[in-house]
C-alpha positions in Angstrom: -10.3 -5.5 15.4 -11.2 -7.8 12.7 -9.2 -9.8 10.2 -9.9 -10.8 7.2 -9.8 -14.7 7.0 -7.6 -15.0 3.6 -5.0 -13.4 6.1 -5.2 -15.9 9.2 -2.5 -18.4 7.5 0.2 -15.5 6.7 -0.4 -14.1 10.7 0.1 -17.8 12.0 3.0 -17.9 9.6 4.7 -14.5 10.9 4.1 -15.4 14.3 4.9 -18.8 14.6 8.7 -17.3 13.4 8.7 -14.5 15.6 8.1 -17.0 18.5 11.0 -19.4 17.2 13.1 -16.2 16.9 12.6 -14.5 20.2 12.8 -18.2 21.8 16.5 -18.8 19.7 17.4 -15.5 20.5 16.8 -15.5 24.4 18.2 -19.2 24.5 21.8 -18.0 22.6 21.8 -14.8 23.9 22.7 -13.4 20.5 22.5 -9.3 19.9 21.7 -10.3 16.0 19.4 -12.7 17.0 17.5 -10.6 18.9 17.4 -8.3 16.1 16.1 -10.7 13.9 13.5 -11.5 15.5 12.8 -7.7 16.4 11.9 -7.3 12.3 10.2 -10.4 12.5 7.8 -9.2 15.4 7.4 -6.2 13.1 6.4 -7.8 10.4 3.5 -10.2 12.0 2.3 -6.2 13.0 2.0 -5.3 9.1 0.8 -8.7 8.0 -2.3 -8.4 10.6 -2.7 -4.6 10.3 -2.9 -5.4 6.2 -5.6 -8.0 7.2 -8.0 -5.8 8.9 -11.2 -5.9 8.0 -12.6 -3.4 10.2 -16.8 -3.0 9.8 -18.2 0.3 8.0 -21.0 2.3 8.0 -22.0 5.2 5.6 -24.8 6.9 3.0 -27.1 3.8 1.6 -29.9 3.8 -1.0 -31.2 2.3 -4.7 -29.6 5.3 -6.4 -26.1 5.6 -4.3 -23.2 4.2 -5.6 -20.3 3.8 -2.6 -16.4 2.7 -3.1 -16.1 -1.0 -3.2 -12.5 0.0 -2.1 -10.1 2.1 0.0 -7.8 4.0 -1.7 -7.2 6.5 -4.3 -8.8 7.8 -7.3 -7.2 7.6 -10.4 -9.1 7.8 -13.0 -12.6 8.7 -14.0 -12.9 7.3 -17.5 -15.8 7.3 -20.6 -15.1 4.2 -22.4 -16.9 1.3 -23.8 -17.0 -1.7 -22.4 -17.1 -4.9 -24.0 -18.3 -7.6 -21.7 -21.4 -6.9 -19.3 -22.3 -3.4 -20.4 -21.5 -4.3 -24.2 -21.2 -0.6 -24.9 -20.7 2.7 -23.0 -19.8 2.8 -19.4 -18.4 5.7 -17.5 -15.3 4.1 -15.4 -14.0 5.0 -11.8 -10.6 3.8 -11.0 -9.4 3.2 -7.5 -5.9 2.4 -6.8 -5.1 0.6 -3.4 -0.9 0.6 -1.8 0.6 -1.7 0.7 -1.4 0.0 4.0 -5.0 0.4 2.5 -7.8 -2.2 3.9 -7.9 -5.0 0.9 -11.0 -6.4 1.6 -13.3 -5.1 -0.9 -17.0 -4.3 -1.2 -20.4 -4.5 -3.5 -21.1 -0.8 -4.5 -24.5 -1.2 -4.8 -27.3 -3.9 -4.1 -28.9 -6.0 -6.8 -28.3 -9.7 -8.2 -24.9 -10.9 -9.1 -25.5 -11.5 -13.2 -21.5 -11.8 -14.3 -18.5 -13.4 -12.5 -15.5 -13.9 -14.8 -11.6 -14.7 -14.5 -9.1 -13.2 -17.0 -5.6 -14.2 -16.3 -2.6 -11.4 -17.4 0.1 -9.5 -16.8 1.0 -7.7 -13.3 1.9 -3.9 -14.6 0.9 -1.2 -12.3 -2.2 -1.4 -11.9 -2.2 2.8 -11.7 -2.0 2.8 -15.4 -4.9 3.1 -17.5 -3.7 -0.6 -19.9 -3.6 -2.5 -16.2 -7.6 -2.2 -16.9 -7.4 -4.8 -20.0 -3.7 -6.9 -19.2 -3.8 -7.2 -15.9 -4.8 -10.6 -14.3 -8.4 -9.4 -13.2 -12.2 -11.1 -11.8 -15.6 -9.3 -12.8 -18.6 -9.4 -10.9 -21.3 -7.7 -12.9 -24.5 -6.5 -11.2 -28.2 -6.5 -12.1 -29.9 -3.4 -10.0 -33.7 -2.5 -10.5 -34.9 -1.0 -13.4 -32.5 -2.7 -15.2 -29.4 -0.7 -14.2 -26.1 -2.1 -13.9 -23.0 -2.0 -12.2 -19.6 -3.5 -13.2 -16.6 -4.1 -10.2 -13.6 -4.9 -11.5 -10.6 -6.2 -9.4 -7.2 -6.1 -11.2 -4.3 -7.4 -9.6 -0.9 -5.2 -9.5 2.7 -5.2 -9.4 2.7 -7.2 -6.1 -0.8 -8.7 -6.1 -0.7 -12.4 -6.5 -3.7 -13.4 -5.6 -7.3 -12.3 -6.1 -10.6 -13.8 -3.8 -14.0 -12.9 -5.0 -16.6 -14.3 -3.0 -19.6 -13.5 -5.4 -21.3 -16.6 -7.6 -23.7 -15.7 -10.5 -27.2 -15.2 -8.8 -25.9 -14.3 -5.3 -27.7 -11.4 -3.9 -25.6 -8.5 -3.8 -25.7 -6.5 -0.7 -24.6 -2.6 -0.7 -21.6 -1.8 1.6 -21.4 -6.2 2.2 -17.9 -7.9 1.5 -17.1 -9.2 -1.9 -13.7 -10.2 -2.1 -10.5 -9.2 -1.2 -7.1 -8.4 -3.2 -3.3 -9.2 -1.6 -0.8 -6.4 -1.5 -1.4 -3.8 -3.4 -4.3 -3.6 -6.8 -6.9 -1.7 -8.0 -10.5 -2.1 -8.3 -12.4 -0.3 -11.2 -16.2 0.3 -10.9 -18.4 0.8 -14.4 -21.2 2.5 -14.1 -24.1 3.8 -16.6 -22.9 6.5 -19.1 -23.5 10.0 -18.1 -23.6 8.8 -14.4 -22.8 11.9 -12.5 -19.1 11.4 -10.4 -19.3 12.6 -6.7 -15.4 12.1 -6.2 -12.2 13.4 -7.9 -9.0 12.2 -9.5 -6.6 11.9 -6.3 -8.9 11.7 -3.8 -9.2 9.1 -1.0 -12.1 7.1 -0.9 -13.3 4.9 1.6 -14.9 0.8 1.2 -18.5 0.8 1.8 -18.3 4.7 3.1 -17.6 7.3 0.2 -20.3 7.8 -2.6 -18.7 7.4 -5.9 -21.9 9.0 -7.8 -25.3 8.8 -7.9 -27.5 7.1 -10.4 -30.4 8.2 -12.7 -33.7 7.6 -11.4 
């Protein structure tokens, strides 16, 4: 199994106080001690099961557009949006919980054009206002033919801490890693208008795997 790297300090954390737990708890022969550090060997299991980062294979091509994210959808939205499209987008909203993989994905391949910060609020980031308040990065993409492609990572109610790896003019690699969200966000991919939508509102897509929708020629 792999791990992401943002998550190798919080395993050595967990586990460095599991081992000092287990080693108190066998030295005192304590039943609460022992139970301590029973949760703590628990928790070390979550932290590196929310760290995976295991690899992924699925559909590729120009004209595919595959979930930068696990999770669920939760909205597929027509807007207009401001910043890299500069006018109208058609939205796809994934939500991620606690026991999704984080480590996020480039839908489709191109040239990184846009990479911008926005600090904000932490609200749910299930609601639809999460999309403009929440603390968020953009990475913006420049396909062929002049398409684009807008990933949005939006931190939530427990996210602290977003990692996008992307730098304007990096080469953007379908299905490749991009960045990574802690506990619990949502990632928001804008896509031409009239794009047709392969995927639902409440169902589960896959990072790198499940086609979002398919682009015009």
């Amino acid at each position: 199994m792999n791990f992401a790297r943002e998550g190798y300090v919080f395993m050595a954390i967990a586990g460095v106080l599991t081992a000092a737990a287990l080693a108190t708890a066998l030295a005192r022969r304590s039943w609460p001690l022992w139970l301590i550090a029973f949760v703590l060997a628990l928790l070390t299991l979550w932290v590196a099961y929310f760290f995976r980062d295991p690899e992924r294979v699925g559909d590729r091509g120009d004209r595919l557009v595959v979930s930068p994210a696990d999770g669920r959808v939760v909205m597929v939205t027509d807007l207009t949006e401001p910043t890299f499209f500069r006018g109208p987008a058609r939205r796809v909203s994934i939500f991620m919980n606690v026991f999704d993989v984080h480590v996020n994905r480039y839908p489709v391949s191109g040239t990184v054009r846009y990479v911008h910060y926005n600090p904000g609020k932490f609200l749910n980031a299930a609601t639809d206002k999460s999309s403009l308040e929440n603390e968020q990065r953009s990475v913006g993409i420049a396909m062929t033919n002049d398409r684009l492609v807008l990933v949005r990572q939006i931190a939530g109610l427990i996210a602290r801490r977003i990692v996008t790896y992307s730098r304007e003019g990096d080469a953007a690699t379908q299905g490749e890693r991009m960045g990574i969200i802690r506990f619990g966000s949502r990632v928001d991919v804008f896509l031409p208008p009239g794009t047709p939508v392969r995927v639902t509102v409440g169902q589960r897509a896959t990072a790198g795997v499940t086609v979002l929708a398919e682009l015009a020629p």
